[in-house]
C-alpha positions in Angstrom: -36.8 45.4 -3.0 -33.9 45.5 -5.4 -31.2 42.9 -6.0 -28.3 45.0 -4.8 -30.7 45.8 -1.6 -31.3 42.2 -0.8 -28.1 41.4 -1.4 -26.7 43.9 1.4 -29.4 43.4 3.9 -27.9 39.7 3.7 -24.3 40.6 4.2 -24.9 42.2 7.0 -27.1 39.5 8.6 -23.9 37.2 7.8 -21.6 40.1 9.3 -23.7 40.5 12.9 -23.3 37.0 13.2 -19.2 36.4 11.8 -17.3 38.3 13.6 -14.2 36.7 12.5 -11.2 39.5 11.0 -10.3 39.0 7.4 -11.1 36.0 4.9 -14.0 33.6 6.1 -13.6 30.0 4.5 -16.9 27.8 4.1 -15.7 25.0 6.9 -12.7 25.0 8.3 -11.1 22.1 10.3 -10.8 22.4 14.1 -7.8 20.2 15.4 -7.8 21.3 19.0 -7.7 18.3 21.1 -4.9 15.2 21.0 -3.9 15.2 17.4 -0.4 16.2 17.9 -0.3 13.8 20.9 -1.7 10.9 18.7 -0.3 11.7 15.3 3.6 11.9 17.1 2.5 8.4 18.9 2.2 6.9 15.3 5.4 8.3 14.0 7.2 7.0 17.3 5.8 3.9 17.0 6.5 3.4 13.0 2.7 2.3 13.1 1.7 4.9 10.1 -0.3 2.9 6.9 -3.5 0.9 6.8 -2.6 -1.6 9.8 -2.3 0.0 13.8 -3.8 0.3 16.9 -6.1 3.6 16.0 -7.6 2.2 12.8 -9.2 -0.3 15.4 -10.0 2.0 17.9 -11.1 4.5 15.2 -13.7 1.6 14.1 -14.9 0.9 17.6 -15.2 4.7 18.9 -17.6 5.3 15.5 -19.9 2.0 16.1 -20.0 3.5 20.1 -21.4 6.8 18.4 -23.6 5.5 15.7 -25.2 2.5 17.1 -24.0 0.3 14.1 -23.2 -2.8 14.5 -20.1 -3.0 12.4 -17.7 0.1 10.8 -15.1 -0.3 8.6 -12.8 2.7 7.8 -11.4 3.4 4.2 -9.8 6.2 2.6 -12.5 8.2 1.7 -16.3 8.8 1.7 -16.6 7.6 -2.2 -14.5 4.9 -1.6 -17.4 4.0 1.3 -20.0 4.4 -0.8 -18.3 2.3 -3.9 -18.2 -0.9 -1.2 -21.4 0.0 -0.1 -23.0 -0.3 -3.4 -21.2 -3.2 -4.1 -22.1 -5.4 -1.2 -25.9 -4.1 -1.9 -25.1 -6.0 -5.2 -24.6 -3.1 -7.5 -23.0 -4.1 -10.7 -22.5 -4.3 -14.4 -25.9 -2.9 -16.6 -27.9 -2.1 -13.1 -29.7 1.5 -12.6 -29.3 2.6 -9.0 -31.7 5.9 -7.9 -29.0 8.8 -6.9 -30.7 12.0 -6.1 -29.6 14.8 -9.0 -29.2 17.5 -5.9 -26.1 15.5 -4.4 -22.0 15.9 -4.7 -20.3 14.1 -7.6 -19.0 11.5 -5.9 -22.6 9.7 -5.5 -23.0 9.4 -8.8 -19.4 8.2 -9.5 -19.3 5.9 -7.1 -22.3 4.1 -8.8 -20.7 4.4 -12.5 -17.3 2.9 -10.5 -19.9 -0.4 -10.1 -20.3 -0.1 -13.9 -24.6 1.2 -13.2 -26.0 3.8 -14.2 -27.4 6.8 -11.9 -31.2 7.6 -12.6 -31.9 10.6 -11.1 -34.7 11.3 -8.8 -36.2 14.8 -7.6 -35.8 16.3 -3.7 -38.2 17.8 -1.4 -37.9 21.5 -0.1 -38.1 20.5 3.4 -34.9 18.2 4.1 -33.4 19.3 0.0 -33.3 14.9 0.3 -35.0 12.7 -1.9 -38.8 12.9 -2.1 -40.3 9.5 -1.6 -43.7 10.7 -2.5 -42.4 11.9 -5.9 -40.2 9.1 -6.2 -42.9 6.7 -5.8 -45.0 8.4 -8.1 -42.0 7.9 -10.5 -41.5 4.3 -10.1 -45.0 3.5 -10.6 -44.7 5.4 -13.9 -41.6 3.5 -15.3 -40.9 0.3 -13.3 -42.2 -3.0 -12.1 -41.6 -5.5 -10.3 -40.5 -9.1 -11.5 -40.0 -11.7 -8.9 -37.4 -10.3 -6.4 -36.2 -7.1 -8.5 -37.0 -3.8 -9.9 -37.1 -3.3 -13.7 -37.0 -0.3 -15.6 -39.5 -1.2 -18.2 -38.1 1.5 -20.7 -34.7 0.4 -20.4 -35.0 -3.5 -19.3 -32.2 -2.7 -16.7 -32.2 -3.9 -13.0 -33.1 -1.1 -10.5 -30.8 -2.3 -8.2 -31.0 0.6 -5.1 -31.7 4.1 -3.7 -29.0 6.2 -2.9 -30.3 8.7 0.1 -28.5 11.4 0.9 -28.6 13.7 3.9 -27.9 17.2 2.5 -25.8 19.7 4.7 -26.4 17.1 7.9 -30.4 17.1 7.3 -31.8 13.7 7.6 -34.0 13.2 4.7 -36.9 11.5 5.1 -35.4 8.2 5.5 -38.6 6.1 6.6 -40.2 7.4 3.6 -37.1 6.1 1.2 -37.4 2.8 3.4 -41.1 2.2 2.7 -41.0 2.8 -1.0 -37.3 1.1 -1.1 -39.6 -1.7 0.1 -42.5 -1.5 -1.9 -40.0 -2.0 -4.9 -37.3 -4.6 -4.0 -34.9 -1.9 -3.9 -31.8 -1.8 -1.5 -31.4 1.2 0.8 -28.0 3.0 0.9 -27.7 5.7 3.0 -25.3 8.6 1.6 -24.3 10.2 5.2 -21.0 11.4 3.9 -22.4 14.9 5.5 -24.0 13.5 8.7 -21.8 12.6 11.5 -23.5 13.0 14.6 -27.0 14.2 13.2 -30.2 11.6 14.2 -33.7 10.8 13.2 -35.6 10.1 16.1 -32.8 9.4 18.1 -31.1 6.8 15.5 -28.1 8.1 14.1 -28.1 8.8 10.0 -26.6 6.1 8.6 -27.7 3.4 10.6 -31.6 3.0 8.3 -30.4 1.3 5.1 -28.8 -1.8 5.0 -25.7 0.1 4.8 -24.4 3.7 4.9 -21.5 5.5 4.0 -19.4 8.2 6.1 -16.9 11.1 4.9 -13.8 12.8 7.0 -12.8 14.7 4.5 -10.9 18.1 5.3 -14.2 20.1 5.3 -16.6 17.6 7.2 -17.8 18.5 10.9 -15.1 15.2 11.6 -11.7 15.0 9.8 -9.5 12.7 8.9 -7.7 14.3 6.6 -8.9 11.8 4.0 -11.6 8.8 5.1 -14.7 7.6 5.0 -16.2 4.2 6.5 -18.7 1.8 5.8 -21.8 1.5 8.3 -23.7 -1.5 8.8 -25.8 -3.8 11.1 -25.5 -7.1 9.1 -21.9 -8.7 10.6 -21.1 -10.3 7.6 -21.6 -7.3 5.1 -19.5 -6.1 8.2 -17.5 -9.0 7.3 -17.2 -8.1 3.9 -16.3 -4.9 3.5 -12.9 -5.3 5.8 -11.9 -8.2 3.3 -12.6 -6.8 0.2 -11.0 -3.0 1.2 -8.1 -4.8 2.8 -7.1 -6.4 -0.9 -9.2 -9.4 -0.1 -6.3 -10.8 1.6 -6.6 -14.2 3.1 -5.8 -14.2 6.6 -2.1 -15.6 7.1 0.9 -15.0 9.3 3.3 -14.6 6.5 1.3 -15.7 3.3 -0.3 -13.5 0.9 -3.0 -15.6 -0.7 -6.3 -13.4 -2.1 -9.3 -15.1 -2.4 -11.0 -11.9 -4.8 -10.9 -9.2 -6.8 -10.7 -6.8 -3.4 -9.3 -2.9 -3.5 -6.6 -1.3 -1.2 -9.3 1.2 0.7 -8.1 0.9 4.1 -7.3 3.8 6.2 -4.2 4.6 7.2 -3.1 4.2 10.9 -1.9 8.6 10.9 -5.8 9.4 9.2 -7.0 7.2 12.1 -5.5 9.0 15.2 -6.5 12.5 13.8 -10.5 10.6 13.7 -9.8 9.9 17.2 -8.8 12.5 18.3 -11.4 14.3 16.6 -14.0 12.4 17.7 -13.1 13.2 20.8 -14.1 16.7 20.6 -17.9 15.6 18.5 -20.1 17.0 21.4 -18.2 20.6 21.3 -18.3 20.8 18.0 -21.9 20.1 17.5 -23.1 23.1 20.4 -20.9 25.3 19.2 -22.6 24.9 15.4 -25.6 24.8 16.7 -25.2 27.9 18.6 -24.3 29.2 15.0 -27.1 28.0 13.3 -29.5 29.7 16.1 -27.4 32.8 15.5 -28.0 32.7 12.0 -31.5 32.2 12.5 -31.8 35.0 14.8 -30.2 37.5 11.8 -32.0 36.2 9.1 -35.7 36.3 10.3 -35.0 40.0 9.9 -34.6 39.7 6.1 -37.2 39.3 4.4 -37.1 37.3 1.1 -34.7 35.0 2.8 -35.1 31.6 5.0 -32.7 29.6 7.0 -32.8 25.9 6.6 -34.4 24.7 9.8 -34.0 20.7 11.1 -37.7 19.5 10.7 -39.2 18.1 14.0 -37.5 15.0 15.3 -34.3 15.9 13.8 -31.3 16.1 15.7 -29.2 18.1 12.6 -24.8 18.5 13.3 -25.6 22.2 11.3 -22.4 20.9 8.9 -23.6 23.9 6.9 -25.8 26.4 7.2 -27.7 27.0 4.2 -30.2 29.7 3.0 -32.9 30.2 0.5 -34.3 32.5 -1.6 -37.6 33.2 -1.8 -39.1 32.1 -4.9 -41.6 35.3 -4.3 -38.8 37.7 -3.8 -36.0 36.5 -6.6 -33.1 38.5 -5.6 -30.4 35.8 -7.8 -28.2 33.9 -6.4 -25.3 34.9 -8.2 -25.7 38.5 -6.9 -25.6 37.1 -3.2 -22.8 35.1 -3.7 -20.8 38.0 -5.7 -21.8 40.2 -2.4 -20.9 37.9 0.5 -17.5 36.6 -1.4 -16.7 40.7 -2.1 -16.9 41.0 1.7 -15.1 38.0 2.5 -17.9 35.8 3.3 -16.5 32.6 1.9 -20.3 31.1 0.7 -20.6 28.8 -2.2 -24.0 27.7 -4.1 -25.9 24.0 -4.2 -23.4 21.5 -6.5 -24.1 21.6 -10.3 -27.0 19.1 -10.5 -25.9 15.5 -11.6 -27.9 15.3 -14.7 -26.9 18.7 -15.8 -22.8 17.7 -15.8 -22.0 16.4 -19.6 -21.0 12.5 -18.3 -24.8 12.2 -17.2 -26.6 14.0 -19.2 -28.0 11.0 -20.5 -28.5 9.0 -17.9 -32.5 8.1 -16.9 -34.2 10.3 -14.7 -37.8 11.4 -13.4 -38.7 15.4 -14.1 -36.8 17.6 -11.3 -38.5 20.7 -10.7 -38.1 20.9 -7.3 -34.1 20.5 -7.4 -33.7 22.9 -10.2 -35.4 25.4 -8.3 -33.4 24.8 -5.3 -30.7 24.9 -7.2 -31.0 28.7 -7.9 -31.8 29.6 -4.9 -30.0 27.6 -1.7 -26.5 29.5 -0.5 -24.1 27.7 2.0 -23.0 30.1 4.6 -19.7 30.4 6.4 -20.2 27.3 9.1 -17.1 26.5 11.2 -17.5 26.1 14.4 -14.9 28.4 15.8 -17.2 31.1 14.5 -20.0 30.7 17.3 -17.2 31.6 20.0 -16.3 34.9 17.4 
């Protein structure tokens, strides 16, 4: 089958299942529930910036939905992941494992701590770390002295893993744990995509000793702008209010600071749009599942083409829907994304891999075959939920 044959055959899958008139974004927010009635309740009130009732309740409705013990909400998912890294003891001179197939901000938020990312290859399955090839990797360039991790070609501190569930997946997170184990790493869980998606019943997020969140304007939950910090351990709980509230001392009228803390918190407006968002979690969720299915449906009529399925025990939030090539019938990817964007299919590829952007190029890594051949070959596909009712 030729490219420009391929190509078509997966527009129209995309079409039977969109049904949607003119230009269809990636993910688009859905603010259908109390926004207007909460946002207006904020301006009436004159309780808008970091301090208000719904940054509270915001907290309390997310540890209800995860199971964690303790969230803290901040301005954005980087910002999350920053405190995160920090309170995992992250710092100056330190290596922290990042996964190359992941957004920027992971391996910013590590170079924010002053580390380094070292980047680790993904598994097909979950496009998540691989914690059999990452194991095999440590054993190759690391050891353990007393309670840490050293990179014996560098002499740096392997201070953590950074796992990241791609598109909502859960990676293989008791794998990470064990080998996180094995080598006095700490676990950080990069769930910036994963609201409301579960592994075994335990909500991503919730595995490492702490996990980050995203509410950006794209994610299944929005915002606006935000992010929080999950944990189970009340005083990294603790913590991470102090230092993003400017590690202010508590005091009626004083401002003492006790540390060098950051202004992360989230304003009271961002907050009521989260509630009122969160509110409306369970709809969302069916209706993108009802998506994905839909999308499934189509594409097991194209051959040369797979949908990304949640692996059994997986409860995925289908944040995107993402397809892939088959290596056995290479069709290119930039030919399916010129098609579905000509027809108005707003799809985008995988991110440019971490180690292949100039500012970490150098940085440590294992070989990564598997993510640079999912890189030419995964396709995001139109996911907002309003599309399952088109």
């Amino acid at each position: 089958m030729n490219r420009e044959l391929l190509a078509g055959r997966i527009v129209d899958a995309v079409r039977s299942v969109v049904r949607s008139q003119g230009p269809v974004p990636l993910h688009a927010p859905e603010l259908a529930g109390r926004e207007r009635e909460y946002l207006n309740d904020c301006i009436d009130t004159g309780w808008v910036s970091s301090v208000g009732a719904y940054v509270d309740r915001f907290e309390r409705d997310l540890e209800a939905l995860t199971g964690a013990t303790r969230a803290v909400a901040v301005v954005n998912g980087t910002a999350a992941l920053e405190v995160c890294l920090r309170l995992a003891g992250v710092g100056p001179g330190d290596e922290v494992l990042v996964p190359t197939l992941t957004f920027v901000a992971t391996a910013n938020a590590v170079t924010y701590r002053g580390a380094t990312p070292h980047f680790v290859d993904s598994e097909t399955a979950t496009l998540g770390v691989d914690p059999e090839r990452l194991q095999a990797h440590l054993e190759r360039i690391a050891e353990v002295r007393g309670a840490s991790c050293v990179n014996r070609a560098t002499g740096a501190p392997i201070r953590a893993l950074v796992a990241m569930h791609v598109f909502g997946h859960p990676c293989d997170i008791e794998g990470l744990q064990a080998v996180a184990d094995r080598w006095r790493l700490t676990l950080v869980e990069d769930a910036a995509e994963a609201l409301g998606s579960r592994w075994r019943g335990r909500h991503a997020g919730t595995f490492g000793r702490l996990g980050a969140l995203s509410f950006n304007g794209n994610k299944i939950v929005t915002t606006g702008g935000g992010g929080a910090v999950l944990t189970d351990d009340p005083e990294l709980g603790r913590r991470a209010k102090h230092l993003t509230t400017t590690a202010k001392v508590p005091h009626a009228w004083a401002f003492d600071h006790d540390e060098i803390g950051w202004n992360y918190r989230m304003p009271n407006l961002n907050a009521a749009l989260g509630c009122a968002q969160l509110e409306q979690l369970p709809g969302l969720i069916a209706r993108k599942a009802e998506l994905a299915r839909r999308y499934g449906e189509a594409f097991t009529r194209v051959e040369g083409v797979t949908l990304l399925q949640p692996r059994s025990g997986a409860e995925v939030n289908h944040w995107l829907n993402a397809v892939l090539l088959d290596e056995a019938h290479p069709v290119g990817r930039e030919a399916v994304l010129d098609a579905l964007n000509a027809a108005g299919f707003g799809a985008r590829p995988l991110w440019t891999l971490m180690h292949r952007l100039p500012m970490y190029a150098a940085c440590p890594r294992d070989e990564l075959p598997v993510a640079e051949a999912l890189a030419a070959r995964v396709i995001n596909l139109p996911s907002s939920a309003a599309l399952a009712a088109a």
